[in-house]
Structure formats: C-alpha cells, structure tokens
C-alpha positions as CSV (number, residue, x, y, z in Angstrom):
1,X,-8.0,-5.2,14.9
2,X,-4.5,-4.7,13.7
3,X,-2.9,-4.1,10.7
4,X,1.2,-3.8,10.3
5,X,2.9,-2.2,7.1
6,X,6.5,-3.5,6.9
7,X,8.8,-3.4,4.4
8,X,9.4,0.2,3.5
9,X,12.9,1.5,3.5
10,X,15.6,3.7,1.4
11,X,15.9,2.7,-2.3
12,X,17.8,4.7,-5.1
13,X,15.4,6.1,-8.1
14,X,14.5,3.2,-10.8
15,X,14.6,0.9,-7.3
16,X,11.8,-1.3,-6.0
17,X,10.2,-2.0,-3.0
18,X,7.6,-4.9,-1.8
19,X,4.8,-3.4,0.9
20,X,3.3,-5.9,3.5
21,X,0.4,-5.5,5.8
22,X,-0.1,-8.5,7.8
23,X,-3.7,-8.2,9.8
24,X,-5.3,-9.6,12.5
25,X,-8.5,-9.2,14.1
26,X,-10.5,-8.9,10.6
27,X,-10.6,-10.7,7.6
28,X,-10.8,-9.4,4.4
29,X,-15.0,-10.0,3.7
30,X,-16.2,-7.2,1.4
31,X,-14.6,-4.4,2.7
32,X,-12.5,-2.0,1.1
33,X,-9.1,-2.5,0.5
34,X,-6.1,-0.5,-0.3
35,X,-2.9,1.5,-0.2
36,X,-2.6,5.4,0.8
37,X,0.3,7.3,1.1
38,X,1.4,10.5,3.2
39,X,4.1,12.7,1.8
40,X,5.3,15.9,4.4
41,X,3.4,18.7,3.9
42,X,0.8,17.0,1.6
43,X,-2.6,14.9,2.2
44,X,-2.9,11.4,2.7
45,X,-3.8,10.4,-0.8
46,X,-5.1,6.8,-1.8
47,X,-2.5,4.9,-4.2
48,X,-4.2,1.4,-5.2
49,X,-7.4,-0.1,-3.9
50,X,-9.4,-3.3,-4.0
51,X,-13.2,-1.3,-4.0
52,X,-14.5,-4.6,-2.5
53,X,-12.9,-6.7,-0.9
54,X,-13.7,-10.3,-2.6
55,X,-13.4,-9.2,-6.2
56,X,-10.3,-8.8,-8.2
57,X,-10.9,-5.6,-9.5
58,X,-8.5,-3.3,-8.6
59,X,-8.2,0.6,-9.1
60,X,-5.2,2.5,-8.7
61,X,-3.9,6.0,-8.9
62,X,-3.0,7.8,-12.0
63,X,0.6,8.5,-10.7
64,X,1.7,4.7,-10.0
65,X,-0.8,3.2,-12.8
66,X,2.0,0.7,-14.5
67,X,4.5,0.9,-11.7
68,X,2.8,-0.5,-8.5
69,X,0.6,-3.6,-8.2
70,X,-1.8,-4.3,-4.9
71,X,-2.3,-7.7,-4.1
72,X,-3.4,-9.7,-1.5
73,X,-3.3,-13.3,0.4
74,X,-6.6,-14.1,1.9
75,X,-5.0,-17.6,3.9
76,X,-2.4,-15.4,5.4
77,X,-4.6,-12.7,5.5
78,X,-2.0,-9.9,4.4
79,X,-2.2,-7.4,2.0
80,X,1.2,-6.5,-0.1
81,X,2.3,-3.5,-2.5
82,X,4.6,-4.0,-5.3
83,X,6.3,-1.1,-5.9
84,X,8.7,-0.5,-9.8
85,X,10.1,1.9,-11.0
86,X,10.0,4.2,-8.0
87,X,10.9,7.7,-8.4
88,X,11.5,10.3,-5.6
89,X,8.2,11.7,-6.0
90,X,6.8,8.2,-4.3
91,X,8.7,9.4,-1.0
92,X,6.1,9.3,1.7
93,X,4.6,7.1,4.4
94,X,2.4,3.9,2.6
95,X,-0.2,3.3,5.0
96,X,-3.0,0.2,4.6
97,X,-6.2,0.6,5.2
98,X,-9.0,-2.4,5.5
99,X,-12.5,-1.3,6.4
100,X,-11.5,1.6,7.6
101,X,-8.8,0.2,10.0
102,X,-5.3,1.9,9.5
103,X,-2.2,0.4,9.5
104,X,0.9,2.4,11.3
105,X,3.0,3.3,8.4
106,X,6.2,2.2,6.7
107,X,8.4,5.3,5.6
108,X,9.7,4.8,2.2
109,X,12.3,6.9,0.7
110,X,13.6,6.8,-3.0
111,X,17.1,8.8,-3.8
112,X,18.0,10.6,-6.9
C-alpha cells in the first residue's frame, strides 16, 4: 500500500493550493477517507473526511469549512484537496490517510 501527497508548496495569504494523493495497493471500498494536517509543535488534527468511503458525504473541520473541498477520483484512484483562501494559520504538513494507511506528507506554507 502506498499513498503519495504532492502538490504542497509556498503560497502568499488569500493563495490556493490543489492537494493530490495518488494510491496504490488499495482501493477506496468503504474505508475512511480524508485529509489531516500537522503544524510544528501541535497535533496532527483531521481537516476534511469522506466517513465512508463510497458515499458522498463529506465532513470537514470547522477552521477550513468554506475554504477547502475533499474530493476524490475512484478510476484514478487518487484523492485531492482544494485548498482557498489560505491563511498562514493552514501552515503545516497535509497528510492522507485511507483506511488507516498514511501518506508521507506535502509541506505547505502560506506567507503574510
């Protein structure tokens, strides 16, 4: 199994980023699915979530409620993170997480 976040980088406040996770070894099935996020110093905290894996319903954290949207591609089997309106609070490591598999991490980094 093996999940790879890309897209993260350095974006000035008001900026906005697009979050990949391109898997293999797994498909989506009913699992969880979602977003989580690691600032320094702080816990890994969750940011969006599909609660199962087939349905649509999504869930997302108060902090990027309007800003961020989770989707995902079930042919390509990849799992992305649009991400508005960032502020520098949203510094911090996005990980993805299916079924309890973690991704490695893409840093991103918002600028005042």
């Amino acid at each position: 199994v093996q999940l790879q976040a890309s897209g993260g980088g350095l974006v000035q406040a008001g900026g906005s980023l697009r979050l990949s996770c391109a898997v293999s070894g797994l498909t989506f099935g009913n699992s969880a699915i979602a977003w989580f996020r690691q600032a320094p110093g702080k816990e890994r905290e969750v940011v969006a979530r599909f609660p199962i894996g087939r349905s649509n319903y999504t869930t997302y954290a108060d902090f990027v409620k309007g800003r961020f949207t989770i989707s995902r591609d079930t042919a390509k089997n990849a799992l992305y993170l649009q991400m508005n309106s960032l502020n520098t609070e949203d510094t911090a490591v996005y990980y993805c997480n299916i079924g309890g598999h973690w991704g490695q991490g893409t840093q991103v980094t918002v600028s005042s």
